[in-house]
C-alpha positions as CSV (number, residue, x, y, z in Angstrom):
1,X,-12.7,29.7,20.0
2,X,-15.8,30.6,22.7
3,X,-15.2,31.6,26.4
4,X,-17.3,31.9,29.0
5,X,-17.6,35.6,30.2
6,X,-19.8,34.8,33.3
7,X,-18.8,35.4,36.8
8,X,-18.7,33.4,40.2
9,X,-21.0,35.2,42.6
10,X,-19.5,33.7,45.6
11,X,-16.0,34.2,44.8
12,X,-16.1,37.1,42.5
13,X,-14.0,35.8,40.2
14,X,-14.6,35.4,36.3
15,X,-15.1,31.2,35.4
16,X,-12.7,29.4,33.6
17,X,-12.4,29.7,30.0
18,X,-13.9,27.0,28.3
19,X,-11.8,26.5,25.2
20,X,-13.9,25.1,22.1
21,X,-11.2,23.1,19.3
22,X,-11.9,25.1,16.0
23,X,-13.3,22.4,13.3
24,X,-11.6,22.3,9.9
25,X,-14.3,20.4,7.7
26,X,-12.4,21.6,4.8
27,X,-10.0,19.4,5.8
28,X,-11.4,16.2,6.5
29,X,-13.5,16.6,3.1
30,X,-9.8,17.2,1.2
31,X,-8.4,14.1,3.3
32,X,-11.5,11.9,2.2
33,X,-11.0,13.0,-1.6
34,X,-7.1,11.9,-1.6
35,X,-7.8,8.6,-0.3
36,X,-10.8,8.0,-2.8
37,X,-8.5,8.9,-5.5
38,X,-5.9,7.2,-4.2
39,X,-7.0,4.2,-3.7
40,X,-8.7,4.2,-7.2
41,X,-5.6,4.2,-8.3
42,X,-4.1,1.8,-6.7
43,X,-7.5,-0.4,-7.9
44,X,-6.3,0.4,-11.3
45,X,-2.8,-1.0,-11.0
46,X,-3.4,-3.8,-9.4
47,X,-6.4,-5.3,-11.6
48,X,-4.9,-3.7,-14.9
49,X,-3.7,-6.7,-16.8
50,X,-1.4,-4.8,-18.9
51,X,1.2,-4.6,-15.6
52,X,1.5,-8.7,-15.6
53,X,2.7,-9.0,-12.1
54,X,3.2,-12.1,-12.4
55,X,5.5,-11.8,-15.1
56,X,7.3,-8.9,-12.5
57,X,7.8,-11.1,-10.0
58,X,9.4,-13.7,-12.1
59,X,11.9,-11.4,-13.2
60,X,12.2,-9.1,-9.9
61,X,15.2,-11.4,-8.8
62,X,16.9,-12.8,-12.2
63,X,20.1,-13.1,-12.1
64,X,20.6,-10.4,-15.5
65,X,18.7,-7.4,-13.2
66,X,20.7,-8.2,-9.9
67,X,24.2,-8.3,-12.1
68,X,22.6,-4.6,-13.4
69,X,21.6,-3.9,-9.7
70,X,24.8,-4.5,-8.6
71,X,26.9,-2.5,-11.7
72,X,24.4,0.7,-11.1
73,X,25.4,0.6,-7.6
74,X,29.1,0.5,-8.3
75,X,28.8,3.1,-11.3
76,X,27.2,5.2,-8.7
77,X,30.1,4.6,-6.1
78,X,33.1,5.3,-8.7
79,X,31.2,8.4,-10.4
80,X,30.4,10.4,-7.0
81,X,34.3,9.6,-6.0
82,X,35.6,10.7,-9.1
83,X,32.2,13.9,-9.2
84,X,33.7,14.8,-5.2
85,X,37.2,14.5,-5.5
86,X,37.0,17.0,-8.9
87,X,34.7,18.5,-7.1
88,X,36.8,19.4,-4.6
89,X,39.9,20.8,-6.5
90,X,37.8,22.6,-8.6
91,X,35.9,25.0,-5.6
92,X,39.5,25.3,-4.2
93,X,40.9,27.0,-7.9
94,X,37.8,28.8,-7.6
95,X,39.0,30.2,-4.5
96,X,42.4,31.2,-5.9
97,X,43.4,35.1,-6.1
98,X,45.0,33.9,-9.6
99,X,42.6,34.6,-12.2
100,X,44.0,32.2,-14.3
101,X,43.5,29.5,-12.1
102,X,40.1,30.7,-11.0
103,X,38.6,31.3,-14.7
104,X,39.9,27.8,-15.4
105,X,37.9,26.7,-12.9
106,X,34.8,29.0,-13.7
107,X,34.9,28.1,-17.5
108,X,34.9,24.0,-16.2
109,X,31.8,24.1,-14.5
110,X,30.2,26.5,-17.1
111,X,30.3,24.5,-19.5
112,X,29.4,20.9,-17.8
113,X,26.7,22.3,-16.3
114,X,25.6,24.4,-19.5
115,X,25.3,21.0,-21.6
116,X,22.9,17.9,-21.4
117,X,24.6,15.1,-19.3
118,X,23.5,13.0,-22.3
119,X,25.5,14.6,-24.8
120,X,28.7,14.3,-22.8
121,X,28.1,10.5,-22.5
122,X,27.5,10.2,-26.1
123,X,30.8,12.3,-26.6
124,X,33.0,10.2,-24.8
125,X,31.4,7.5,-26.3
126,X,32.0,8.4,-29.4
127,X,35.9,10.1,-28.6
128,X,37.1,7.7,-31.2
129,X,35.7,9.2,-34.3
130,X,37.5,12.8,-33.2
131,X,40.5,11.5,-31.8
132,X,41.3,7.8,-32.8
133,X,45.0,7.8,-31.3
134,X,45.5,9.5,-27.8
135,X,48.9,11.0,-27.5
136,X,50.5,10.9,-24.0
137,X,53.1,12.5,-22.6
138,X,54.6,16.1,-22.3
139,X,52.3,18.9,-23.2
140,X,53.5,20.5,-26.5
141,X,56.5,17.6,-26.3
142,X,57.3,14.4,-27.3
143,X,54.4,11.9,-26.9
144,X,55.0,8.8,-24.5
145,X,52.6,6.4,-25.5
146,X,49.9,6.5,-28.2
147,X,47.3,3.7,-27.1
148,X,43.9,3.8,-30.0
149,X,40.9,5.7,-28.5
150,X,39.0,2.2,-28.6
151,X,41.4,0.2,-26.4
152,X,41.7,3.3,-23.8
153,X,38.2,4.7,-23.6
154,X,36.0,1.5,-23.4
155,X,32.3,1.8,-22.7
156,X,33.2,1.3,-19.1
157,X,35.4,4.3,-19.3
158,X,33.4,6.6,-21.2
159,X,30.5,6.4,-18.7
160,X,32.7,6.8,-16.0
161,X,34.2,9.9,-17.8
162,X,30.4,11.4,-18.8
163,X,29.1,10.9,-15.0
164,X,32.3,11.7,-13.1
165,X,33.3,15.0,-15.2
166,X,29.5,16.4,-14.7
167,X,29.1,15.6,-11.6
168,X,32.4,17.5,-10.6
169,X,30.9,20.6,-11.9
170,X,28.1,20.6,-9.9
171,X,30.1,19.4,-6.5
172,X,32.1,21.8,-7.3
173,X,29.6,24.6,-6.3
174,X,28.7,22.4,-3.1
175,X,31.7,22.8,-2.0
176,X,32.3,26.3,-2.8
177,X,29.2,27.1,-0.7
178,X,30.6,25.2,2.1
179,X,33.6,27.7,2.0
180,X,31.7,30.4,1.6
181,X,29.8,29.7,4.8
182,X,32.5,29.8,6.8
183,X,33.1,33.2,8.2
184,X,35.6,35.4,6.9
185,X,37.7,35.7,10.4
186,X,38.7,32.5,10.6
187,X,40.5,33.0,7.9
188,X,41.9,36.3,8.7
189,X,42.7,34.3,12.5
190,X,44.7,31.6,10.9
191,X,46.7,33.9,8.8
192,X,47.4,35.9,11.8
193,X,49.5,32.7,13.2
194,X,51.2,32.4,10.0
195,X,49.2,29.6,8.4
196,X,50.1,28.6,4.8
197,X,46.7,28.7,2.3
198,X,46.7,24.9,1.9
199,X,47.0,24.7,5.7
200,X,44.0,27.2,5.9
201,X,41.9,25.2,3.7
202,X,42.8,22.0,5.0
203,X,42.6,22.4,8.7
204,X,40.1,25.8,9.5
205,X,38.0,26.0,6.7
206,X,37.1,22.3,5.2
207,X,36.5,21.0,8.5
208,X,33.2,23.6,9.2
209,X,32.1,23.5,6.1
210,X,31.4,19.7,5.5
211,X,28.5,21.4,8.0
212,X,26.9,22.5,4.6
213,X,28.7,20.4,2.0
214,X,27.7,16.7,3.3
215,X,24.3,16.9,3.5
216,X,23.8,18.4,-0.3
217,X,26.3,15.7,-1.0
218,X,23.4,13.2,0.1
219,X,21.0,14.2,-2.8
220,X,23.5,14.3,-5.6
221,X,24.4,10.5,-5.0
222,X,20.3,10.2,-5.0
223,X,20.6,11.9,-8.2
224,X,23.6,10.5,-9.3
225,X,22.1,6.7,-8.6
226,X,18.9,7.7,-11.3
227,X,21.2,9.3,-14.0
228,X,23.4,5.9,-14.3
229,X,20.3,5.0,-16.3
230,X,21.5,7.2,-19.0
231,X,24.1,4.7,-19.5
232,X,22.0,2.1,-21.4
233,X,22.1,4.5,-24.2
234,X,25.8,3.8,-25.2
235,X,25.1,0.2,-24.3
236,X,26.5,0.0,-20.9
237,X,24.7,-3.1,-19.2
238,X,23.6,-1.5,-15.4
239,X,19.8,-1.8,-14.6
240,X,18.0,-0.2,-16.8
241,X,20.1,-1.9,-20.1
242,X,19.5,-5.2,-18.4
243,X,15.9,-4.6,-18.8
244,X,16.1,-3.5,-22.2
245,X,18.1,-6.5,-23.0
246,X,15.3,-9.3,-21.8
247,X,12.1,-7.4,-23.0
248,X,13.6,-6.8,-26.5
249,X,14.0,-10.8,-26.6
250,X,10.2,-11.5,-24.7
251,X,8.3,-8.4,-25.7
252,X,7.4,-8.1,-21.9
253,X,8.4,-4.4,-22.1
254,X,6.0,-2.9,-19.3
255,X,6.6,-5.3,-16.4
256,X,10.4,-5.4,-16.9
257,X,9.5,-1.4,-16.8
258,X,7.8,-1.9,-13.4
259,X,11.0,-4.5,-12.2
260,X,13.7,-1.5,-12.8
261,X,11.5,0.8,-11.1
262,X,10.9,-1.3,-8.1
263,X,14.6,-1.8,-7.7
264,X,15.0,1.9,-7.9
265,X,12.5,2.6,-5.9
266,X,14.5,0.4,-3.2
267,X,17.8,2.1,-3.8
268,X,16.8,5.2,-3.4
269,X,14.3,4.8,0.1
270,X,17.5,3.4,1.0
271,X,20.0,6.4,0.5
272,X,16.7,8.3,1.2
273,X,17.0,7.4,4.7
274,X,21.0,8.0,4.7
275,X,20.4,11.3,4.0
276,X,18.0,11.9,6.5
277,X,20.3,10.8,9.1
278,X,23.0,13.1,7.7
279,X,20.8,15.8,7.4
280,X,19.2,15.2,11.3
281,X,24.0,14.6,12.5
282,X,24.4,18.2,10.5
283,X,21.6,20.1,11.7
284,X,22.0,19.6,15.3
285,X,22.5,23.2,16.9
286,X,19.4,24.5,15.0
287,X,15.9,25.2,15.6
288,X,13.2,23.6,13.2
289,X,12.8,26.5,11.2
290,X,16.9,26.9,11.0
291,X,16.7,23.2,9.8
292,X,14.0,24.0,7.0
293,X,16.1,26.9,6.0
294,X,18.9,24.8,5.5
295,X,17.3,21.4,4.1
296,X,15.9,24.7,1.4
297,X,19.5,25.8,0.5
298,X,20.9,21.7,0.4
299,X,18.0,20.9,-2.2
300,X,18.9,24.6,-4.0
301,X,22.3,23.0,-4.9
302,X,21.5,20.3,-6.5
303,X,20.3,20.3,-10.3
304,X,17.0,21.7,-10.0
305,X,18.6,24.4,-7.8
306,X,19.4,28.3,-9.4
307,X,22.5,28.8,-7.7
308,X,24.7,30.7,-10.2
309,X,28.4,30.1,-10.4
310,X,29.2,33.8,-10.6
């Protein structure tokens, strides 16, 4: 930046300072490389034949993909209800000063975090072959009713089970960070005036921390909303099955590709922007760089994040 260092010989007093904008060519020569490659590439998907857009728009609104829109959307509702509720039970026995309880609850998330969510699926799909009746009733008793594995656990059940079950594990350590971010005192306060623990939990501590659980909450439905495409491999018909179903009759195998990803695309922007609403509702009260911090920890939780479950 260049100032003037002369000085007025009437008045004495130095000029104004003249302030000169610092150029960044390095920048405009970046920004002009991005859009060259970008728009190449956009040249190449839209004259590439292979992609057969007319063949996506035909199929963009067919009545198979919006029945498959519309079951990946309700998979996604029942999974993150069953993934939070778990969820929830399972940070509160992690709290527990019983070590039962809370090693229960520690070996749980272990181990459905520690293995593929595409394994579990194919488990509980296949439940039959290791247990083909399902005793119920009292534990180490009497069983109540025996109904066959087959009739009990349909497909509908078993992807419910593989999505639900995992996706308590990792809510699970959502809401034990919510806890966890609530300070101590408040605690120690509410016992003071003779609070029970559940009336602890319930009314002083889970009310501040949905501050941190919600907003995490967010990007595990985003997550949750892709991984129902797992489903199609035990033959469950949401989206992505409903694509696999047509193109394995018409060969058109890349543009149904392109429909399910469209429609993802859509679903996602769209809790995309629920989220950031969330995110802007539970960040008020912070500065901008609080707000990074905290968007950082909310994104550390999530599958890609390294938060241990020590």
């Amino acid at each position: 930046m260049a100032t003037s260092e002369q000085t007025d010989k009437r008045t004495g007093r130095p000029d104004e300072i003249e302030a000169v904008p610092v150029r960044h060519p390095g920048r405009w020569i970046a920004a002009v490389i991005v859009l060259v490659v970008g728009a190449s590439i956009i040249k190449s998907i839209v004259t590439a034949k292979g992609f057969q857009w007319g063949v996506v728009g035909h199929y963009l609104f067919d009545s198979r993909i919006l029945h498959g829109v519309l079951a990946t959307i309700w998979l996604t509702f029942l999974a993150m209800a069953v993934g939070i509720l778990l969820g929830v039970v399972l940070a509160i026995m992690r709290q527990s000063p019983n070590p039962i309880v809370s090693g229960a609850s520690w070996l749980y998330i272990w181990f459905f975090r520690g293995t593929p969510l595409l394994v579990q699926l194919l488990f509980w799909f296949n439940i039959a072959s290791l247990f083909p009746v399902i005793n119920l009733g009292v534990p180490f008793g009497p069983a109540l009713v025996s109904p066959h594995a087959n009739s009990l656990v349909t497909t509908f059940a078993a992807v419910l089970l593989g999505l639900g079950l995992n996706e308590g594990a990792y809510m699970a350590e959502i809401v034990r960070a919510g806890f966890l971010s609530v300070p101590h005192g408040q605690t120690e306060a509410a016992q003071s005036l003779g609070m029970s623990r559940l009336q602890i939990m319930r009314l002083v501590v889970l009310p501040q921390a949905m501050r941190v659980i919600v907003p995490p909450t967010g990007n595990e439905t985003i997550s949750m909303l892709k991984n129902t495409s797992l489903a199609s491999t035990i033959t469950y018909v949401e989206l992505t099955y409903s694509a696999q179903l047509i193109y394995s009759a018409n060969f058109k195998t890349i543009p149904l590709l392109v429909v399910i990803s469209i429609w993802y695309l859509v679903l996602t922007s769209v809790l995309y922007v629920g989220q950031y609403f969330i995110e802007r509702r539970y960040g008020r009260g912070f500065t901008r760089a609080e707000r990074a911090s905290m968007r950082a920890r909310w994104l550390g939780m999530g599958r890609g994040g390294g938060g241990g479950i020590a």
